[in-house]
N, C-alpha and C positions, 0 to 999 in steps of 0.2 A: 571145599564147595559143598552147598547146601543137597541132600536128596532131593529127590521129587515128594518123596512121600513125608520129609520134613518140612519145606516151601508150603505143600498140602496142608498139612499140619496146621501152621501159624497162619495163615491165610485162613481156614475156619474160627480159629480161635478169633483172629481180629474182629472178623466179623460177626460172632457171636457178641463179644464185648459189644461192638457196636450195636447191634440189635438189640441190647438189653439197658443200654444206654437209651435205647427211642423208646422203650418201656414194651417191647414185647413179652409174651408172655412166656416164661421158662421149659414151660410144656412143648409152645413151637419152637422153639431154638433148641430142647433134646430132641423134638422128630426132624430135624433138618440137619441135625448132622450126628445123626442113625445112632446113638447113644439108648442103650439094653434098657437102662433105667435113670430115670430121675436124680436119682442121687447122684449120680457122674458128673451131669451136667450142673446140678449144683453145687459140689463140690469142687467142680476146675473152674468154676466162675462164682465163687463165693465172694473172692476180693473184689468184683465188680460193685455184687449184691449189698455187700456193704457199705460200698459208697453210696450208691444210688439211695439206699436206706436215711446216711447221713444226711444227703441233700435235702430229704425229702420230711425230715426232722427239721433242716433247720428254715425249711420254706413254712412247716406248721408254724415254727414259733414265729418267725415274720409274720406271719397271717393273725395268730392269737396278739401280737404285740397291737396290729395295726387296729385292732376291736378290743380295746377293753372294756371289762365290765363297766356298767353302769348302776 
């Protein structure tokens, strides 16, 4: 059986991921879930950060494809 303070646990995580998924900004998702410093919160959701990174590469290139020069 799972702790309370594990349940706890992943239950923030989830929703952190989600939050960062709707493009919150990383500052408020370390103050909401009381993390000392910045680097924590970027570092345990780094694999997020880098999808979101991905998507957002490849929605530029759609965009630069859909205007070419002239």
């Amino acid at each position: 059986m799972i702790s309370t303070s594990t349940a706890r646990m992943k239950k923030a995580q989830s929703c952190a991921s989600l939050l960062l998924d709707q493009g919150v900004d990383l500052v408020v998702i370390k103050e909401l879930l009381g993390h000392a410093h910045i680097s924590i919160t970027a570092d345990t959701y780094a694999h997020v950060r880098l999808r979101l990174q991905r998507d957002v590469i490849e929605r530029m290139a759609g965009a630069l494809d859909s205007h070419p020069e002239t």
